[in-house]
C-alpha positions as a printed Julia matrix, in Angstrom:
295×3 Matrix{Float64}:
   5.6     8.98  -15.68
   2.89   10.06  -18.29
   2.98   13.78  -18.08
  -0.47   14.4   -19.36
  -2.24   12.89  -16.58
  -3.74   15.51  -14.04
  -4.05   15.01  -10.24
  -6.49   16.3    -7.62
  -5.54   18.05   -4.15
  -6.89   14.81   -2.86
  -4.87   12.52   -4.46
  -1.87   14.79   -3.78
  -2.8    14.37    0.1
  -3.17   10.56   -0.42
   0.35   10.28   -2.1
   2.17   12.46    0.16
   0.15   12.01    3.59
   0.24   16.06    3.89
  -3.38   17.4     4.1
  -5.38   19.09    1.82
  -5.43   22.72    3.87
  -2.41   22.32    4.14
  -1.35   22.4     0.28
  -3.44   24.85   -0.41
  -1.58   27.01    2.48
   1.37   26.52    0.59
   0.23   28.0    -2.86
  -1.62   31.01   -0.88
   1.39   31.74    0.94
   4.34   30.61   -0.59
   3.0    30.1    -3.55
   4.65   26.74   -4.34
   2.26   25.39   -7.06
   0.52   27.07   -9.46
  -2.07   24.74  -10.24
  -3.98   24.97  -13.19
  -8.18   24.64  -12.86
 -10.58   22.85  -14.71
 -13.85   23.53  -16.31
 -15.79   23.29  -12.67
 -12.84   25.42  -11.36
 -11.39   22.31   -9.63
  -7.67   22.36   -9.02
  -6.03   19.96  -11.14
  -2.07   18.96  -10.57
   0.51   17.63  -13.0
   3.74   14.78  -12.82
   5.74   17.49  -11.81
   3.84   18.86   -9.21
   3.65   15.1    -7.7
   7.51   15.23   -7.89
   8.01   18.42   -6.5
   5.76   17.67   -3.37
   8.1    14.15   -2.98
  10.77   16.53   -2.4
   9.6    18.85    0.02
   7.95   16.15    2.22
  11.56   14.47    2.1
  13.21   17.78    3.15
  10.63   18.64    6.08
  11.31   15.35    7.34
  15.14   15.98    7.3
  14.25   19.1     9.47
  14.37   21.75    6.56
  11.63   24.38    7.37
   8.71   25.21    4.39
   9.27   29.22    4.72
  12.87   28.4     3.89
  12.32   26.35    0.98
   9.26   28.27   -0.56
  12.47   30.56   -1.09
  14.67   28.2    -3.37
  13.53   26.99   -7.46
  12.27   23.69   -8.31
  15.43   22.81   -9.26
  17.5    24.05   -6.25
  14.67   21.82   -4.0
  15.43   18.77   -7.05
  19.16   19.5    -6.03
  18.77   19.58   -2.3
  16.8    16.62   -1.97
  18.59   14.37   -3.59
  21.78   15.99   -2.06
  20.16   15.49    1.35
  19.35   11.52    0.37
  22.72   10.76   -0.74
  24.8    12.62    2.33
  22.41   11.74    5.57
  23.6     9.38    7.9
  20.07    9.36    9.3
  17.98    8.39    6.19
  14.62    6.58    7.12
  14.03    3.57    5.51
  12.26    5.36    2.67
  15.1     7.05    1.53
  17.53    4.09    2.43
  15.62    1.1     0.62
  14.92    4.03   -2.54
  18.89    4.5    -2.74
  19.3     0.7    -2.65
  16.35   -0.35   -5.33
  17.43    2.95   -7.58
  21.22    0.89   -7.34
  18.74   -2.42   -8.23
  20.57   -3.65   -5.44
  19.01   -6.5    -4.5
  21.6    -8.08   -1.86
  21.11   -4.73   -0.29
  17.64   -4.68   -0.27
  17.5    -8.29    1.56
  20.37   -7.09    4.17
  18.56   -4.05    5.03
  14.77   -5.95    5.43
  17.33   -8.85    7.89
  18.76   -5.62    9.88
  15.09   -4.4    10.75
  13.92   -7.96   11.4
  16.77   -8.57   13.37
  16.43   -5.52   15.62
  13.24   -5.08   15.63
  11.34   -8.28   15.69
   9.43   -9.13   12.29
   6.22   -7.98   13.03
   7.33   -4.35   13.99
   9.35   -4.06   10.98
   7.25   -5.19    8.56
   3.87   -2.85    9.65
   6.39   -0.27   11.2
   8.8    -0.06    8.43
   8.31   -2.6     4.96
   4.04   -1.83    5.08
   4.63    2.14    5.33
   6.72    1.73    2.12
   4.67   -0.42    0.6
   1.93    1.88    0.95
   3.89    4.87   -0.77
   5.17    2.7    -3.96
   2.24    4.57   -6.22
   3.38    7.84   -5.05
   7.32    7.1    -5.38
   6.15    5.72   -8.92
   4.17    8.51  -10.0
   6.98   11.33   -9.12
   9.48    9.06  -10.51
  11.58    8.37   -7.81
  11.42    4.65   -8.5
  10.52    3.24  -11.66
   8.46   -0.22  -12.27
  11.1    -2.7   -12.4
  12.16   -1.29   -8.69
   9.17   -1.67   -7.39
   9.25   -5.54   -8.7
  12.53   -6.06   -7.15
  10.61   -4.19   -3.65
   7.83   -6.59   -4.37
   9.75   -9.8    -4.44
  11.72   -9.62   -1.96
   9.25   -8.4     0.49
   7.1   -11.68   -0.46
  10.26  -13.83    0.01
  10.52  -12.84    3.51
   6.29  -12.88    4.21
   6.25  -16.48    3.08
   9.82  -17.31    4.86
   7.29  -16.27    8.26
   4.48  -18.03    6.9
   5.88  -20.96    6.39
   7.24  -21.43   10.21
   3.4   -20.94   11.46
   2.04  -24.35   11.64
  -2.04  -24.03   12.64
  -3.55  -26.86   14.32
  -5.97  -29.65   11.99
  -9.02  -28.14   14.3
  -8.43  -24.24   13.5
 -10.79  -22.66   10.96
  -9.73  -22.87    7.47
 -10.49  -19.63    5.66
  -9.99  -18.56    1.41
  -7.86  -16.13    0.44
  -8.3   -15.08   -3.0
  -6.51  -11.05   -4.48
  -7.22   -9.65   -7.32
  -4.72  -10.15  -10.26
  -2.71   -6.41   -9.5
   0.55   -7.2    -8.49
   0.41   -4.78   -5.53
  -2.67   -6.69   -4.24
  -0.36  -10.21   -4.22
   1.54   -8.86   -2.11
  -0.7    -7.71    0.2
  -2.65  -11.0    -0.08
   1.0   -12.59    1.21
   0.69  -10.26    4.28
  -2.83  -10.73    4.95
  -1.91  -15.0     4.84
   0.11  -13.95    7.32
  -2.19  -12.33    9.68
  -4.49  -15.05    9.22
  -2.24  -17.64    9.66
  -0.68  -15.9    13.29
  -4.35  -15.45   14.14
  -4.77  -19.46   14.53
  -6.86  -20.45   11.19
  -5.56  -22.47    8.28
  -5.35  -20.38    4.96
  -5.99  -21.91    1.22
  -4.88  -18.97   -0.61
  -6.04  -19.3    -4.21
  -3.84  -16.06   -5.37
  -5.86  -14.1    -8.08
  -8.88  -15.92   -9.85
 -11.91  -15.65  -11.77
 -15.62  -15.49  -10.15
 -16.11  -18.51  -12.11
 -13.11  -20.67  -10.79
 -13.76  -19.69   -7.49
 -17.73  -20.91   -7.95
 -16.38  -24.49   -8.41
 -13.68  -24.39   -5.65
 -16.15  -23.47   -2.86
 -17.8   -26.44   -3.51
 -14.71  -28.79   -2.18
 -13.01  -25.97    0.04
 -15.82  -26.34    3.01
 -14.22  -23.48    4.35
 -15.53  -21.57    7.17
 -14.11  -17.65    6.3
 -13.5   -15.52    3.03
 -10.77  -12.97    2.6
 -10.54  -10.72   -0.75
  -7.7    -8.26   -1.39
  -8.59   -5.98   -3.93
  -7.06   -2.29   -4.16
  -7.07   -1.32   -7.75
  -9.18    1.05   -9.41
 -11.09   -0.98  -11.5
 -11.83   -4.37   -8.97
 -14.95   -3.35   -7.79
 -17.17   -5.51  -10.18
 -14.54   -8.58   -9.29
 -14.98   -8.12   -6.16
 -18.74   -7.99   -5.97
 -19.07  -11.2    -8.32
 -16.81  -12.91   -5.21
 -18.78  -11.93   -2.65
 -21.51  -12.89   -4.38
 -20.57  -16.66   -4.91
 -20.46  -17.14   -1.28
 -23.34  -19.69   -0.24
 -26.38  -18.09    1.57
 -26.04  -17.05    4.68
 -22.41  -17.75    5.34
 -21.29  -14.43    5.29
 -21.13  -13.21    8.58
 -19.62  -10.17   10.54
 -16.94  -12.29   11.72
 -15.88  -14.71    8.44
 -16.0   -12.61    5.9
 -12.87   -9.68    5.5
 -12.56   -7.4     2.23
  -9.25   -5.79    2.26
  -8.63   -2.66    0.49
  -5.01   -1.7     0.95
  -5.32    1.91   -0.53
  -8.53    4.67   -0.02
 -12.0     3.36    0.39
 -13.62    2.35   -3.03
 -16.93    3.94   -4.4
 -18.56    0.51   -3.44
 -17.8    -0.41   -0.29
 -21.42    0.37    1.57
 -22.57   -1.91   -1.15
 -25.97   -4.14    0.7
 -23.46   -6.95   -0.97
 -20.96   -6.24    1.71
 -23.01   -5.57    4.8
 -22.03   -8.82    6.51
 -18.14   -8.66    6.14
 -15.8    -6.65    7.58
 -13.91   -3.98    5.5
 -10.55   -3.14    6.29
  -8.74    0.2     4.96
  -5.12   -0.54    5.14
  -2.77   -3.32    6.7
  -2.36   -1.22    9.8
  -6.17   -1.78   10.64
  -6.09   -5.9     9.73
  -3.07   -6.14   11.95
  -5.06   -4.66   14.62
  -8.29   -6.07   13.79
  -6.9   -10.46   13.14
  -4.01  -10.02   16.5
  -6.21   -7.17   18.6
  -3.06   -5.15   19.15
């Protein structure tokens, strides 16, 4: 976790899911951070503070009330939370797959994704339970809950059990064969794996061309005669990928209804881009799970 990099009140809401007001109620009342300001008097947010909001939202959700721990250090909340991880019989599946991947226990890891499935059906546990997760891996990174090399072993086995579902989805020859192409971050593979999912439960065949140039994919529309585009990007520096993409598409084949840019995290700078107008942008699995099944 580089310690020199400074966060915004908006990124800390992103991370954490707890709104902006609401951190800044904290520090006026409680006065839990003490953030330090830069030269247009914006507040600006450290590792540490990342880390110490990771373990209040972990205590809140364990029932632990903020006026009681606005009374305790850092380092009796450090204490507590991981105290609170390691004893509760309850743990969510954040804290229970966290305890397993810090252990880089994989077997544990794949038992505890079959329990969900199992129980649950694998649908509700993956955007109930695995996609949630998923969507908190840059936030468990950045307070250093988890380090890389967990969130591989996260990564991989998720993707083993996404392609296991695929793989039993058999379209038929007259279904509408779509591309699906990510962009070359790791995160965004998986969430290409998901979205292949989607579009394969939604009735259409899927060619899924992982992560490519602008270039490559030029010469592979020529043979794929496909009749719908998917792009994953999420990272922070894909929007001049993904605008070459949609750009290679032939005139006048992007349509409201063939064309679907996912961006799993917030909304990039460019998505009202006149490039774009014709597709459909999703913000998150949650809304391509409702927008490819209508649920």
């Amino acid at each position: 976790m580089d310690d020199q990099l400074t966060y915004s009140i908006r990124d800390l809401e992103e991370l954490s899911g707890i709104p902006a007001h609401t951190i800044r109620t904290w520090e006026r009342r409680y006065n839990l951070f003490s953030p330090s300001r830069d030269a247009g008097n914006v507040r600006c947010y450290d590792a540490r503070d990342i880390s110490h909001l990771h373990h209040l939202v972990m205590l809140l959700k364990q029932g632990h009330r903020i006026s009681t721990l606005a009374g305790k250090s850092w380092e009796e909340i450090s204490a507590l939370a991981k105290e609170s991880t390691l004893i509760s019989k309850d743990s969510d599946v954040t804290e229970t797959l966290c305890l397993a991947l810090q252990d880089f226990d994989a077997m544990k890891v794949e038992s505890l994704m079959n329990c969900y499935i199992r129980k649950e059906g694998f649908d509700h546990a993956v955007f109930t339970r695995f996609v949630p997760f998923l969507d908190q891996m840059s936030f468990l990174l950045l307070s250093g809950v988890l380090q890389p090399v967990h969130a591989q072993l996260f990564y991989t086995v998720l993707r083993q059990k996404v392609n296991s579902a695929i793989d039993v989805i058999i379209p038929s020859r007259e279904s509408a064969r779509w591309v699906l192409v990510n962009s070359d971050d790791m995160t965004d593979t998986v969430y290409g794996d998901i979205m292949h999912y989607l579009l394969r439960k939604g009735g259409r065949q899927v060619i899924s061309v992982g992560s490519t140039t602008p270039e490559v994919m030029q010469v592979l529309l020529k043979d794929l005669k496909s009749q719908g585009y998917c792009f994953v990007a999420g990272g922070e520096e894909v929007g001049e990928w993904l605008q070459k993409m949609l750009t290679i598409i032939p005139n006048g084949q992007m349509k409201q209804g063939n064309t679907l840019v996912l961006i799993p995290g917030k909304t990039l700078d460019f998505v009202n881009n006149s490039q774009i107008n014709g597709g459909v942008i999703l913000v998150g699995l949650q809304e391509a799970f409702k927008h490819l099944l209508d649920v």
